[in-house]
Steps between C-alpha positions, in 0.01 A plus 500: 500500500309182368700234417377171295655161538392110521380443171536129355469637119587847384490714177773670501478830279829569307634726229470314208872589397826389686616850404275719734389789392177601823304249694264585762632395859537127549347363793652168533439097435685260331449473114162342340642213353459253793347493805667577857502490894585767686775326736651788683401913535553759692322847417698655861128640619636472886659771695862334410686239352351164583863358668322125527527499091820683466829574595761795421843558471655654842851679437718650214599400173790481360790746503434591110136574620399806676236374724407226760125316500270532818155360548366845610586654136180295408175736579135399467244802433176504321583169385818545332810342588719800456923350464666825654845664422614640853828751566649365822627737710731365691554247223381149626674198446797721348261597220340888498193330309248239485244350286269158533507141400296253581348106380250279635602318788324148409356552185676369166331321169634353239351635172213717467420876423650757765363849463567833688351871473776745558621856447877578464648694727754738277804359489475200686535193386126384532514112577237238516667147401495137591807308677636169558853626611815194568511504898265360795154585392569334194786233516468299190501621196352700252537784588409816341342842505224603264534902496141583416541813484804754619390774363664857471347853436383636289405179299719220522371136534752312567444109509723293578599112555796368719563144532786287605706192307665262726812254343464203555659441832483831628318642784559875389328607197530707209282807445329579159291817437242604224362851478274712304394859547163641389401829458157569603329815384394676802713613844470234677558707819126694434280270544472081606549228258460122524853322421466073505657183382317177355777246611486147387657229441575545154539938483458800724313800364499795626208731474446887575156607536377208381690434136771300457822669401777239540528115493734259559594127502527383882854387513503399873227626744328194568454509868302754758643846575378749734344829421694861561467901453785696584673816371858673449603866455629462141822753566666448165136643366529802736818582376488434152203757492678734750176461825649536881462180680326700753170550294444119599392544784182377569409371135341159471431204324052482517434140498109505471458117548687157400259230351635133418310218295517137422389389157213226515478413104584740186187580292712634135790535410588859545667722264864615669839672366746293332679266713834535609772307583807535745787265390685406755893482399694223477803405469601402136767214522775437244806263459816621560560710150889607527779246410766460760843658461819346571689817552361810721708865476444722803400841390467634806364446896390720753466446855489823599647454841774748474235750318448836763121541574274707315792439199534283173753196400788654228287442146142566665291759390189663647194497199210596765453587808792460786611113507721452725746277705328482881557304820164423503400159640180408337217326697534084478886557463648249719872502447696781351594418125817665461776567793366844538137496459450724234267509209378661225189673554248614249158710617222518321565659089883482573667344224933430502670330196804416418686444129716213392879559357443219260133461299359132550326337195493160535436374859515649866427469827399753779484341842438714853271491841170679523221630747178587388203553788213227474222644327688772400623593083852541530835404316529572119773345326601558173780512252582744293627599147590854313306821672580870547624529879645870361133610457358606802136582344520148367630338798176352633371319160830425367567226791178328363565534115861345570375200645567203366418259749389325680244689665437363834280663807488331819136557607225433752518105493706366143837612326356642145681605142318768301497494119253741294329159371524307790466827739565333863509141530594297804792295498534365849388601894723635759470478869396719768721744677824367429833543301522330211777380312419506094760423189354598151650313186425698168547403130542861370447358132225361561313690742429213810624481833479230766499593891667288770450572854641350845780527687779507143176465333471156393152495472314570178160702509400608165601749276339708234572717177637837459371784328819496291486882350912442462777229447757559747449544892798803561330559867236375747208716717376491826201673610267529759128425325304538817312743724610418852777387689822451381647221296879425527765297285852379597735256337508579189654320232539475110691301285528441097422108415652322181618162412 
């Protein structure tokens, strides 16, 4: 195999379409419209992986992954790096397979076009991407990860940017994600293509066999990151499409060589896909919206402490799923907040509600303790008007369509409200791994609520609009808008307010 490499200027010959239709087979180099230095290659022509420039993952993944990462899963023949998918027997590590990962030990660059000839393995996730990951290889921030490429067969290219946000004051950050898939029109498993990223310090662009098929504004990544290949046995591919996990045995990622440049000076101004934009949300403040009320009317509380588990309060009713009272004790829990410790818990698409004697159309207020995971969707409150609970084919959209408001989803990092104009907007930021204690003040009429939080909740945090489909609240929701892990509720309280 003759491979080229170590040219200051190159042609690069393209499809003259972002929509590909055939091209002949790429052979690498970064785009014509500057000139380069080659800073960093390896075309794995040895008998092995050259350890002195890289290092490898050395024991299992995670318990929601099937397989564990060894150095020996990364072969050299006939100058291929070959990324293979092993069945351990006895499982290693606790896993029964393995696959490969590995990143330049010293090498990293800031900027500059990173380029890599590869063919899929079938239903792997085939991974060649840049890192600058929070920890001790890379203490200060940014940090980021530039997914050049994780593709999936048959023709996925899937690019991708991650990037972290830290508050002001904090030392944990906030992650933000941007994807885009593009289809390319060949199996990508058949035969090698070149996948690459121009990265600079205003855009990344990513490139497959030379053209440029996605660009984006560089929101972060303004520091050097290492170089990394690596692959995953995609197992909710396998059994969407019905394939035994044992046919991946022995099928590889082909990594024909990895190629890195630093521009010297641009030549012309190249012409590239429209340029995107990730907006980063924020939170949108308000004043304080909802007039005091001298008098407050309890409509009803729930503590749940005398509640059986795996039951419902008196006036509770199951919408989705199985909600429940438990004696779980979530994680960052550290005193019990009612005499006997028990909660109610909602898994993910479970959904419990539970209808007011008396309508409300002027002013109320719904007060009670939360835990949502960090990171994780959770907690959907809402309140509700008129909907047909006696229709069990209607069940599921008639929760939505008797909304009134507000709308409010804890998620990864803020507290948002949803409204079809505003869609989600974030009113305020929660902390990490902990209970919260929230009270939400609502002008029915008018369609605003306030939110308090704290111990009583004295402290005001924002508030937001509703989507105000109806004019009296007769109920309120609570649902579980997440994937993982359970979120759980206690305290609950709601009262009518007037003057």
């Amino acid at each position: 195999m003759t491979k080229t490499y170590g040219v200051l200027l190159l042609a690069v010959t393209t499809c003259s379409c972002w929509v590909l239709t055939s091209c002949e087979p790429h052979e690498g180099g970064p785009p014509s419209h500057a000139e380069w230095e080659m800073t960093f290659h390896d075309e794995f022509e040895g008998n092995g992986v050259n350890w002195d420039v890289w290092e490898s993952s050395a024991g299992p993944r995670g318990k929601d992954h099937p397989e564990g990462r060894w150095p020996e899963n990364n072969v050299v023949k006939d100058g291929i790096l070959y990324q293979v998918t092993k069945r351990e027997n006895p499982p290693r590590g606790g896993k029964e397979w393995s696959s490969a990962h590995i990143w330049t030990r010293t090498f990293t660059q800031k900027y500059g076009y990173f380029e890599c000839r590869i063919r899929y393995g079938r239903y792997l996730n085939n991974a060649f991407w840049l890192f600058r990951p929070p920890g001790k290889r890379y203490p200060d921030p940014p940090h980021f990860e530039i997914d050049i490429n994780e593709g999936h067969t048959p023709r996925d290219v899937a690019m991708t940017l991650h990037f972290y946000i830290y508050p002001e004051g904090e030392k944990v950050g906030d992650i933000y994600s941007t994807n885009k898939t593009w289809k390319a029109p060949m199996d990508l498993d058949r035969d090698f293509h070149v996948y690459a990223c121009e990265w600079n310090e205003q855009e990344i662009i990513w490139y497959f066999d030379g053209q440029p098929v996605r660009r984006l504004k560089n929101p972060v990544c303004h520091a050097p990151a290492d170089v990394r290949l690596s692959t995953v046995i995609m197992t909710r591919a396998l059994e969407k499409d019905g394939i035994d996990i044992a046919t991946m045995d022995g099928v590889s990622m082909a990594v024909d060589w990895v190629r890195v440049y630093r521009k010297k000076r641009d030549l012309h101004r190249p012409k590239l896909p429209e340029l995107e934009a990730y907006k980063v949300p924020e939170v949108v403040k308000r004043d304080r919206q909802v007039a005091p009320a001298a008098k407050k009317t309890l409509l009803f509380k729930d503590g749940f402490e005398s509640v059986a588990p795996g039951s419902l309060p008196n006036g509770w009713e199951i919408g989705d799923g199985q909600p429940a009272v438990a004696e779980d004790k979530p994680q960052g829990r550290k005193k019990p907040l009612a005499k006997d410790n028990k909660v109610l818990k909602l898994n993910p698409g479970d959904y419990v509600f539970r209808m007011l004697d008396t309508p409300v159309t002027d002013r109320m207020e719904v007060e009670f303790d939360t835990y949502t995971p960090w990171r994780k969707d959770g907690l959907l409150f809402v309140t509700l008007g008129d909907f047909r609970k006696d229709a069990p084919e209607l069940r599921k959209t008639s929760y939505y369509t008797g909304d009134i408001g507000p709308y409010i989803h804890w998620t990864r990092h803020f507290i948002s409200y949803y409204t079809e104009k505003d869609k989600w907007t974030p009113f305020a930021q929660w902390g990490r791994n902990r209970w919260g204690h929230f009270r939400f003040v609502l002008d029915i009429g008018k369609g605003v609520f306030d939110c308090y939080e704290g111990k009583n909740a004295p402290k005001f945090i924002g508030g937001g609009v509703f989507r105000h489909h109806q004019k009296a609240a007769k109920g309120i929701g609570l649902r579980h808008r997440g994937k993982s892990e359970s979120v759980f509720v206690d305290n609950v309280t709601v009262r009518a307010l007037a003057e």
